[in-house]
C-alpha positions as CSV (number, residue, x, y, z in Angstrom):
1,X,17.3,-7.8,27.9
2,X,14.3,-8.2,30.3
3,X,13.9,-11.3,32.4
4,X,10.5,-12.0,31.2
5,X,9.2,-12.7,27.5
6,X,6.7,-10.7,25.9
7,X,3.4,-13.2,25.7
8,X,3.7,-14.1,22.1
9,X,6.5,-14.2,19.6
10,X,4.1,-12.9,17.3
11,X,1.0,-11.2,17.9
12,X,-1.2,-11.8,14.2
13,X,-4.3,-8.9,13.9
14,X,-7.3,-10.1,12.0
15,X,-8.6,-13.6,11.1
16,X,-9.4,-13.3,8.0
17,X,-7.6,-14.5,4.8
18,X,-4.4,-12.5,5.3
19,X,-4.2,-13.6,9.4
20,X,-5.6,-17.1,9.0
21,X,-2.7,-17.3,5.8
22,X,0.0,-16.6,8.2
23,X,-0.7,-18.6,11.0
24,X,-0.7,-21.8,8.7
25,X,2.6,-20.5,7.3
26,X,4.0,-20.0,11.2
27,X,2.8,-23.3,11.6
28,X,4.2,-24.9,8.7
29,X,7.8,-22.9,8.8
30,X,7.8,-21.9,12.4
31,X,6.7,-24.2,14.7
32,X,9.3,-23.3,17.9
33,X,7.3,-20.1,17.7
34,X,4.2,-19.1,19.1
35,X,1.5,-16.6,18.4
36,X,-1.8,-15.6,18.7
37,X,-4.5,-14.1,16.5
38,X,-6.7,-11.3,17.4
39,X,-10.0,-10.9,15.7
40,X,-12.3,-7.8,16.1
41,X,-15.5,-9.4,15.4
42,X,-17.2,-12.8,16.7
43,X,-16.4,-14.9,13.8
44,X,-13.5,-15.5,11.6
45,X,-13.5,-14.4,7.7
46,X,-13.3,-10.9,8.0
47,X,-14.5,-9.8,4.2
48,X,-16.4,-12.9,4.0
49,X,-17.9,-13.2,7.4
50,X,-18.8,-9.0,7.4
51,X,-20.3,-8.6,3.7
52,X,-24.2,-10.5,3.7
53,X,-25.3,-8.8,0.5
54,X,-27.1,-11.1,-1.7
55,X,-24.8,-13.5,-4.0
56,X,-21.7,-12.1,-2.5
57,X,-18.9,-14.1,-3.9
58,X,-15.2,-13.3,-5.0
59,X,-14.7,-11.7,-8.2
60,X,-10.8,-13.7,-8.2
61,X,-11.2,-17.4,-8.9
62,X,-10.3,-19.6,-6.2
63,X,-7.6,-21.4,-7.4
64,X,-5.3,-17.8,-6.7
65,X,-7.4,-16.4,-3.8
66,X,-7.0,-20.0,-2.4
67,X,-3.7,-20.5,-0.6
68,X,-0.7,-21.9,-1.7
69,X,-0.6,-24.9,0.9
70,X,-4.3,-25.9,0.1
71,X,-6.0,-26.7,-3.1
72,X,-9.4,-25.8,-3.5
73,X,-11.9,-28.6,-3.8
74,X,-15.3,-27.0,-4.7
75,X,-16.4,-27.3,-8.5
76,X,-17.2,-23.7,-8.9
77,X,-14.1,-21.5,-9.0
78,X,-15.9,-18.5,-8.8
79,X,-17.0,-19.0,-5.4
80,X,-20.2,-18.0,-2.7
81,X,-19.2,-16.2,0.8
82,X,-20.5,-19.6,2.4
83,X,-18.3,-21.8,0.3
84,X,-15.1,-19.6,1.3
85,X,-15.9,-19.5,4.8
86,X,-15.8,-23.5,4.9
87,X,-12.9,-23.0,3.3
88,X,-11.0,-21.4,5.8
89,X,-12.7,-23.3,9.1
90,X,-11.5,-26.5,7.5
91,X,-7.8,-24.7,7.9
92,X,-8.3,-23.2,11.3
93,X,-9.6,-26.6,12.5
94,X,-7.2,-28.7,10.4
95,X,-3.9,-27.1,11.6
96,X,-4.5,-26.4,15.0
97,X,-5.2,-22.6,14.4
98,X,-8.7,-22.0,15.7
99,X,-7.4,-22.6,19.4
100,X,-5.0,-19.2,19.1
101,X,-7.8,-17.3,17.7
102,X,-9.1,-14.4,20.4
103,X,-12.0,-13.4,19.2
104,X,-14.0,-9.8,19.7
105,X,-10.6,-8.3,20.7
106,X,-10.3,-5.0,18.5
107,X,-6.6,-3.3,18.5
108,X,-6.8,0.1,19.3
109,X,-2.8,1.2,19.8
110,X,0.3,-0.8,19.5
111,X,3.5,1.0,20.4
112,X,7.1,-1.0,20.3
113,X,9.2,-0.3,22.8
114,X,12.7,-0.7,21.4
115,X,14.6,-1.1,25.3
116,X,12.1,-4.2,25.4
117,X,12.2,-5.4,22.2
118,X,8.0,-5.5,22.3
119,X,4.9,-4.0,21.2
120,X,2.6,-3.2,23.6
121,X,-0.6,-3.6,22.4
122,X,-3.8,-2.4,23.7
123,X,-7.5,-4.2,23.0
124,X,-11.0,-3.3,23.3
125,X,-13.2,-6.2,24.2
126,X,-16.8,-6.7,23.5
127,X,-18.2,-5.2,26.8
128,X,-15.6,-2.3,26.4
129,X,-13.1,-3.2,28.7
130,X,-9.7,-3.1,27.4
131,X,-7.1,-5.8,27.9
132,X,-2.9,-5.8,26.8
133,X,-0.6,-8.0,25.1
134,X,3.0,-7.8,24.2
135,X,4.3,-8.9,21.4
136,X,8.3,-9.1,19.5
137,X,6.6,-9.0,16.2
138,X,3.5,-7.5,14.9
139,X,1.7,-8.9,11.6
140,X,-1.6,-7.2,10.4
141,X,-3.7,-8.8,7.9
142,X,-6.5,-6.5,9.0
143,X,-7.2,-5.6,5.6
144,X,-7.6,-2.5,3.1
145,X,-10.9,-0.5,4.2
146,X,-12.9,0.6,7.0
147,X,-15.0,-2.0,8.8
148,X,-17.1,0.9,10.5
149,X,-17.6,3.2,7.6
150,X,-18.5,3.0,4.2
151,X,-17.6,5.4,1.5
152,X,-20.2,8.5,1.7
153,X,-20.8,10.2,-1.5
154,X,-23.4,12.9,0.9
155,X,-26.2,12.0,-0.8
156,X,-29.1,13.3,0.5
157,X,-32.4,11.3,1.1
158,X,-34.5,13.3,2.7
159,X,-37.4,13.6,0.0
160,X,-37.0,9.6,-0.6
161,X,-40.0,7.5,1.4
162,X,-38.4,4.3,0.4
163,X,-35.6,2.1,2.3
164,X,-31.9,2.8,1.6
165,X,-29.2,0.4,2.1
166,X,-25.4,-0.1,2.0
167,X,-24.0,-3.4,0.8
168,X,-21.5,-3.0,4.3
169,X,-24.0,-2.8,6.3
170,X,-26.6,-5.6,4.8
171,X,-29.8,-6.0,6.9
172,X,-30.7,-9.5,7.8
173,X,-34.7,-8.7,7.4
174,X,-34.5,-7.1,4.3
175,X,-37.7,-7.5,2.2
176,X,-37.2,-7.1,-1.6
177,X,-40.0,-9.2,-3.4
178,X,-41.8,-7.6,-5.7
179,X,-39.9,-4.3,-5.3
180,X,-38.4,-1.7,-7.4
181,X,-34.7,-2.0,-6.6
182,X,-32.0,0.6,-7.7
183,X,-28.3,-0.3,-7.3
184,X,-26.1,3.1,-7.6
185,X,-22.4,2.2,-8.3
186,X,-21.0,-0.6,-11.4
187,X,-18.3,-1.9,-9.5
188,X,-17.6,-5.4,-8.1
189,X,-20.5,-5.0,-6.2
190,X,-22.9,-3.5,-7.5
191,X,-22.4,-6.7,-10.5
192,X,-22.8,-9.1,-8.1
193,X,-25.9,-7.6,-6.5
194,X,-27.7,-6.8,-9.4
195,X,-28.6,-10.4,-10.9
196,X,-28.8,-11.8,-7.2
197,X,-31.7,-9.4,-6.5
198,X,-33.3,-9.9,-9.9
199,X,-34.8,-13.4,-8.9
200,X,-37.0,-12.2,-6.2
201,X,-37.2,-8.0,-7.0
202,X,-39.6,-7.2,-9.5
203,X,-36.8,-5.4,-11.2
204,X,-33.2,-3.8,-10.5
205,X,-31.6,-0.8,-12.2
206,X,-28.0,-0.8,-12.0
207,X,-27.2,3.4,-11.6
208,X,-23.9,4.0,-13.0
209,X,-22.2,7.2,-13.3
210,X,-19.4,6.3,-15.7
211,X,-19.6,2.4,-17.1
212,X,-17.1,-0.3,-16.3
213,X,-15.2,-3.2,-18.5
214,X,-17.1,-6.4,-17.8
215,X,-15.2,-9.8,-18.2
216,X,-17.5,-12.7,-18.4
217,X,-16.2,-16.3,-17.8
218,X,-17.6,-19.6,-16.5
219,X,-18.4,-19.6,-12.9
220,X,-15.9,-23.5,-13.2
221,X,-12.5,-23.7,-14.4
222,X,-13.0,-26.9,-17.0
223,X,-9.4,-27.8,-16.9
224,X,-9.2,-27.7,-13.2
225,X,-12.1,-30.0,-12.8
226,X,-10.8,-32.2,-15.3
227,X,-7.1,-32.2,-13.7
228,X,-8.4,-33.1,-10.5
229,X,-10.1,-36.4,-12.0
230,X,-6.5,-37.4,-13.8
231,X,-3.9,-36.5,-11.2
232,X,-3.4,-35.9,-7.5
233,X,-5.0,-33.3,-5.5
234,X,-2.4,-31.2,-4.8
235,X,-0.9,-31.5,-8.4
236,X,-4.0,-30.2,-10.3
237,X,-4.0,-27.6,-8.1
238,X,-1.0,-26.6,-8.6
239,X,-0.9,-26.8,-12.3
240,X,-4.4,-24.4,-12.4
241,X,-3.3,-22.0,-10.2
242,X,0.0,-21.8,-12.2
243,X,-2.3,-21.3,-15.4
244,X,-4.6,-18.7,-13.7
245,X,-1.7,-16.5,-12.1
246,X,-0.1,-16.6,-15.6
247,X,-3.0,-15.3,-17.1
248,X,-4.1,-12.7,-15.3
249,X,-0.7,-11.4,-15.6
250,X,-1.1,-11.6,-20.0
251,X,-4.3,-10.4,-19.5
252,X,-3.2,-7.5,-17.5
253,X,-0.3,-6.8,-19.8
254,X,-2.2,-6.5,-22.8
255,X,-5.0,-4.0,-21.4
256,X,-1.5,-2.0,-21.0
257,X,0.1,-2.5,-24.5
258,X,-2.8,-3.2,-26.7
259,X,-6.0,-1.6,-25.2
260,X,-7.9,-1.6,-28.2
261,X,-7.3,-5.2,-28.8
262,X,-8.8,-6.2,-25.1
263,X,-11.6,-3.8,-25.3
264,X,-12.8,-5.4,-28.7
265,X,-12.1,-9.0,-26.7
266,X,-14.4,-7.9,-23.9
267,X,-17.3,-6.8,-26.4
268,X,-17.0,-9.7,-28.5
269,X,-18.3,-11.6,-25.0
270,X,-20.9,-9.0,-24.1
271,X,-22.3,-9.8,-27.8
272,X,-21.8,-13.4,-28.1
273,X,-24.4,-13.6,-25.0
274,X,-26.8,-10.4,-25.4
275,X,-26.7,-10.1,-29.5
276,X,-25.3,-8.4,-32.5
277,X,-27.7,-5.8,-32.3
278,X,-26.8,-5.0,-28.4
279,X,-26.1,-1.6,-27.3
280,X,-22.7,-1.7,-26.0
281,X,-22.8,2.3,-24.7
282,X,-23.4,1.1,-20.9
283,X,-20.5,-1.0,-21.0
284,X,-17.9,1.3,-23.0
285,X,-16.2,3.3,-20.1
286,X,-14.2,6.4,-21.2
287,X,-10.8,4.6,-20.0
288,X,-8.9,1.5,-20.7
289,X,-9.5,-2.0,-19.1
290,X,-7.0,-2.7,-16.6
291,X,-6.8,1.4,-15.6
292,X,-9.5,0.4,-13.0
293,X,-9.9,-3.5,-12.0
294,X,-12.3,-5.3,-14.8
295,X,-15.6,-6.5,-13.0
296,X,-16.4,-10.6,-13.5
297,X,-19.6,-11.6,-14.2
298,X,-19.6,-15.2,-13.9
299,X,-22.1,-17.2,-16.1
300,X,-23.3,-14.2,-18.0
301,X,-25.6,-14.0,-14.9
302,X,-25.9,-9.9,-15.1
303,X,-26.6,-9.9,-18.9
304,X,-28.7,-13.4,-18.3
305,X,-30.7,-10.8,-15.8
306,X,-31.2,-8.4,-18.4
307,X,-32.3,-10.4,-21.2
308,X,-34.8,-11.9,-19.1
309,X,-36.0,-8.0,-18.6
310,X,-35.5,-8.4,-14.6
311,X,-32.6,-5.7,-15.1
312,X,-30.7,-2.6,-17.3
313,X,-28.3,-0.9,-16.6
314,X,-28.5,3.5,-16.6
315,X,-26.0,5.7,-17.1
316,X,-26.4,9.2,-15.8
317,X,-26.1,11.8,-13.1
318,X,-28.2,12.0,-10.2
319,X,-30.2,15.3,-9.5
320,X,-32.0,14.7,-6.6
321,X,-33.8,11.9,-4.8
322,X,-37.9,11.9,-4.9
323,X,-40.5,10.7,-3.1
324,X,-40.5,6.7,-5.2
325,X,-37.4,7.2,-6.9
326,X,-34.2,9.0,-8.4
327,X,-34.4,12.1,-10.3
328,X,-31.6,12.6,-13.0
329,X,-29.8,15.5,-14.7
330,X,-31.9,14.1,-17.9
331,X,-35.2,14.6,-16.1
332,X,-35.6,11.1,-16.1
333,X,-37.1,9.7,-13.2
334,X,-35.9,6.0,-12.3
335,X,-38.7,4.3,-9.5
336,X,-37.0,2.8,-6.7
337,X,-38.7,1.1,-3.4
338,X,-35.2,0.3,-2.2
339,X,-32.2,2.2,-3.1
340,X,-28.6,0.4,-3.0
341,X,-25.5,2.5,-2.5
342,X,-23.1,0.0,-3.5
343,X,-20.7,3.4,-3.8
344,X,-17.7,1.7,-2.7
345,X,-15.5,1.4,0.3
346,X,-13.3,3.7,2.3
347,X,-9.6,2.7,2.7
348,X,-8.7,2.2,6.1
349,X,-4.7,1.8,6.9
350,X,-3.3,-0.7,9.4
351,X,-6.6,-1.5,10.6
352,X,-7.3,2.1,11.8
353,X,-4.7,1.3,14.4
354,X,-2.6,4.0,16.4
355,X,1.1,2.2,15.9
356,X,3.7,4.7,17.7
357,X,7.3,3.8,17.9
358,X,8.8,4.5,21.2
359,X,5.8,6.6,22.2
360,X,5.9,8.8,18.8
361,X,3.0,8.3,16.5
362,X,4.2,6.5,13.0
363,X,3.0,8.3,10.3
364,X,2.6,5.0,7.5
365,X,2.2,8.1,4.4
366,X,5.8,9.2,5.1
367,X,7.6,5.9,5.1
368,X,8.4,4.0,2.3
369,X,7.1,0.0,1.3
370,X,10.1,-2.4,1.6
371,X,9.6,-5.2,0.0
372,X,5.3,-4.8,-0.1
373,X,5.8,-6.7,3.5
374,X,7.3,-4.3,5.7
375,X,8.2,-0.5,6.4
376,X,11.0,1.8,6.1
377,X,13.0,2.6,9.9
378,X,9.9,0.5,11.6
379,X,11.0,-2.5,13.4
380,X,9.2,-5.8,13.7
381,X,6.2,-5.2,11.8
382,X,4.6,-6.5,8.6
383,X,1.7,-6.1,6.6
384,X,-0.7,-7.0,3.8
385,X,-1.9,-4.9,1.2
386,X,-3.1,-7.5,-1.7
387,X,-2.4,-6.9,-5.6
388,X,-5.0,-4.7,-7.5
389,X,-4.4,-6.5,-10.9
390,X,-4.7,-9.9,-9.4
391,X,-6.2,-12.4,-6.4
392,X,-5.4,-10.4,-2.7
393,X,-3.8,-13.9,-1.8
394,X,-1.1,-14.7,-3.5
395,X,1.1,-11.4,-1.9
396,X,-0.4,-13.0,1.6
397,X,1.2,-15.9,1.1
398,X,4.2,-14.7,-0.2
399,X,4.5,-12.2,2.3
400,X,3.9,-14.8,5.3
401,X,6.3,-16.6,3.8
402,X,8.9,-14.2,3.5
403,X,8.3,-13.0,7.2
404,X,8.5,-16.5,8.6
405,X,12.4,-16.8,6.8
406,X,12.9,-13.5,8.9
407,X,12.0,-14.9,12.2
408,X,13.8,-18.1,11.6
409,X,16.8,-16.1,10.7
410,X,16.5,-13.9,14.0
411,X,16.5,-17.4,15.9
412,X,19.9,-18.2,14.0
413,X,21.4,-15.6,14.5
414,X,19.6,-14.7,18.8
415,X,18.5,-11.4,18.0
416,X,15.3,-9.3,18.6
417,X,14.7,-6.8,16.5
418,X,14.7,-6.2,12.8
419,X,14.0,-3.3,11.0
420,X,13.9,-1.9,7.3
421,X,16.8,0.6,7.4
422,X,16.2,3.5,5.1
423,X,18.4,6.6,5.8
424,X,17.1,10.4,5.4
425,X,19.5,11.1,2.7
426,X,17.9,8.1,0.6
427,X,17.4,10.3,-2.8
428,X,14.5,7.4,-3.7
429,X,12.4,8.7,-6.2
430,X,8.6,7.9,-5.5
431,X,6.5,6.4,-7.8
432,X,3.0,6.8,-8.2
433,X,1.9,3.8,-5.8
434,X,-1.6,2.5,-7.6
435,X,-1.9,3.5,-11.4
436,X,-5.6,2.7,-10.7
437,X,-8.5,5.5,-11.4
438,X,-10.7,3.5,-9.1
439,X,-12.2,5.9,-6.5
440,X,-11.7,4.3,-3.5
441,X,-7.8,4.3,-4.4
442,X,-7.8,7.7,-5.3
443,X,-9.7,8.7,-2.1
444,X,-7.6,6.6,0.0
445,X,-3.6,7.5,-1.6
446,X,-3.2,10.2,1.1
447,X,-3.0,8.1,4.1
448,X,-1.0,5.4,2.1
449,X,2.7,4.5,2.4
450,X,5.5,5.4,-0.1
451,X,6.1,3.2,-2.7
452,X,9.4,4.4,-4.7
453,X,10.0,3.7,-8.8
454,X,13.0,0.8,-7.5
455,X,12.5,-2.6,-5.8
456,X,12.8,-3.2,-2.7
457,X,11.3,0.1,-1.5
458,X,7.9,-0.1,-3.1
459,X,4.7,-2.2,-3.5
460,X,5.1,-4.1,-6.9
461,X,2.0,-5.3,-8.4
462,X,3.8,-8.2,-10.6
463,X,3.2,-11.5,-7.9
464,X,5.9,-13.4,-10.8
465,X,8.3,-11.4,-10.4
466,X,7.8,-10.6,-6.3
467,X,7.1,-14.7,-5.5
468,X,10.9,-15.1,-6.5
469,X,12.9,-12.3,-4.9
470,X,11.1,-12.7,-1.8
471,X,11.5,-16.3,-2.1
472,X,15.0,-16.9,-3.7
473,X,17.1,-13.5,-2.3
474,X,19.0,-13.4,0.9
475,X,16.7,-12.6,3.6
476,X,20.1,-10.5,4.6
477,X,20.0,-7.7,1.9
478,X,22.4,-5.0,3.3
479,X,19.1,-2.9,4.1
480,X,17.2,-5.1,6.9
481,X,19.5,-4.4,10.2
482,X,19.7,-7.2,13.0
483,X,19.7,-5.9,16.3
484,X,19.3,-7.3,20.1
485,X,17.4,-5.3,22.5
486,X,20.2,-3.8,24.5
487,X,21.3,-1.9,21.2
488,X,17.8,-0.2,21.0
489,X,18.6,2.0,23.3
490,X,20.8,3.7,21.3
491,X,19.6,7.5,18.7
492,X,17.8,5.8,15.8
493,X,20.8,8.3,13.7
494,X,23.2,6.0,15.5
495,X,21.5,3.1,14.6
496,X,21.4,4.0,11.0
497,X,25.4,4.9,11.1
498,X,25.7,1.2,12.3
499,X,23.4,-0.2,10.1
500,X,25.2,1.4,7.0
């Protein structure tokens, strides 16, 4: 082993819900250990520090995309960027985490170096210089999509005199009063932005090629605001998110077994708040809830909008774009001052970082998920990649705190190096990895890892049934191999012959 140790047991990339998550965890489960967090940008928050779009809030409630270890306190459930961002200071500053936090330090590469038991990890600063840290074990939480692009569906403006915008990429300075706003897209979104615009725009079309399953619910969570009057804090947290995670799991499983009966649920809202006599066409997509993520619209704010005539929704193709507006395939001409391409996001792996292992380039599409945490035959290395059919935090916290029982169990036992060991011969059988039709999951599968159709060598979406393997089971499975450094020098065939 080398005389010197690397400068952080763990090196943690991103501060945004998935870093911040694990650094409480480390500090909760793994205090003899030290680490640092990297952070691309000047500010923590990723998601909720980058998006400014108007209303931006989470479309999970807050007692799930709130962490384990701390309850949320605000009355609203369905909560603002702003009120998230507190949210997370008052951890950083509470737990002692802000102080490891380097911020405007983008990753570029990280190679591990198995004769040092390290990753080497190179950083671009803000004035472009680049700076390196080693690291024993590597955790991204740097999200699921591309912080400097945004999905581009080549549209061409050049006939169109008006301003175009991309949620991403939100100008501060932006001007709507009074103007004719078109939103193109009927995702998350493009719900969200829609009735936020609608107070101040004179009106706002929301452009939809193919409709989506709204689910409308109260903005507050009654019985959590009630529970927190009757029983401690931490209690009536507990018990709601409990509630909430167990219900977006029936919810889920009945858009799968009885898709009629959900469909005619969600329409039964849409009428109770727009009328009998409503025309449910914009909001009847040609697939089931559930096969793409159902958007919230908290408060009825998006039909509220539309009753009050300050918004409708269009369905239809686009032709061309005009001088003061959108031409369709119809003929129909929709006027538009400012044009919204909330089209969606483009999936960006592992933070767009180059990982190489031993100076060869790893390849995430051709190794398999272990566990949703880490990666087949890649040593020291976890990641996040949130649930589709429920709130992105509850696999962070898991997974942070399955990682943590790894590193204690390294201490135990003085070693250095664990890895996933999957051997070439492995006969899995893969499994399609998201049964979602959303685009930006079907744009984005080519660059994704393996997922195959048995545990532990996939990416579950059931949080119930992943909380208590990776809580419960041996952190010693038979497939994670413990090694010390001055073993990594051996053929990684060798290693697998030992490991088996």
């Amino acid at each position: 082993m080398l005389a010197t140790a690397p400068d952080f047991d763990v090196l943690i990339v991103g501060a945004g819900i998935s870093g911040i998550g694990m650094a409480a965890h480390m500090e909760m489960l793994c205090p003899g250990r030290n680490y640092a967090i990297v952070e691309r940008r000047e500010k923590l928050g990723g998601t909720w520090d980058l998006f400014r779009y108007p209303g931006i809030r989470s479309d999970s409630d807050m007692h799930t995309l709130g962490f384990v270890f701390e309850p949320w306190k605000h009355e609203k459930s369905i909560a603002d960027a702003p009120a998230i961002l507190d949210y997370l200071d008052r951890i950083v500053d509470e737990r002692g985490i802000r102080q490891h936090i380097h911020f405007q330090h983008k990753v570029v590469s990280a190679d591990w170096r198995s004769d040092e038991a390290r990753w080497h990890v190179i950083m671009e600063k803000a004035d472009g210089s680049q700076t390196a840290m080693t690291a024993n074990f590597l955790y991204l939480g740097s999200g699921y999509y591309d912080y400097d692009e945004a999905y581009d569906p080549a549209f061409e403006f050049a006939d169109f005199d008006g301003q175009v915008v991309h949620p991403q990429f939100w100008p501060e300075d932006l001007d709507y009063s009074g103007k004719q706003v078109v939103v193109i897209g009927s995702g998350a979104t493009a719900v969200t932005i829609v009735p936020s615009m609608a107070d101040k725009a004179a009106k706002v079309t929301m452009l939809q090629r193919t409709p989506t399953w709204m689910f409308s619910r109260p903005a507050k969570d009654g019985l959590a605001n009630f529970l927190r009057k009757i029983l401690p804090e931490k209690l009536a947290y507990r018990i709601t998110r409990w509630k909430n995670i167990k219900m977006q799991d029936f919810g889920f499983k009945m858009a799968r077994n009885k898709p009629q009966k959900v469909k005619d649920g969600l329409h039964k809202r849409i009428r109770k708040s727009m009328g009998e006599d409503f025309d449910l066409a914009p909001f009847t997509p040609p697939y089931n809830p559930w096969d793409q993520r159902l958007c919230l619209v908290p408060d009825d704010d998006l039909f509220a909008a539309i009753k009050r005539g300050k918004a409708d929704v269009v369905t239809g193709r686009i032709k061309r774009f005009v001088k003061g507006g959108i031409e369709l395939d119809t003929g129909q001409v929709i006027a538009a001052d400012i044009i919204v391409t909330a089209t969606g996001l483009k999936l960006g792996l592992a933070g767009k970082i180059a990982v190489s292992n031993d100076g060869a380039p790893v390849d995430f599409s051709q190794r398999f998920y272990y566990k949703g945490c880490m990666f087949s035959n890649l040593p020291n290395l976890a990641a996040v990649f949130g649930y589709l059919n429920a709130s992105w935090t509850l696999r962070a916290d898991i997974n942070s705190e399955f990682v943590c029982r790894v590193l204690n169990r390294m201490d135990e036992q003085g070693i250095d190096t664990v890895t996933p060991v999957l051997p070439a011969d492995h006969g899995l059988e893969e499994d399609d990895l998201f049964d979602f039709s959303s685009g930006y999951i079907q744009r984005g599968k080519h660059i994704m890892p393996k997922s195959a159709t048995t545990y532990p060598w996939r990416l579950n979406q059931e949080y119930v049934f992943d909380r208590k393997v990776l809580h419960d089971s041996p952190v010693e499975d038979g497939l994670l191999a413990f090694s010390k450094s001055s073993d990594n020098v051996r053929l990684p065939e060798e290693q697998l012959e030992a490991a088996e």
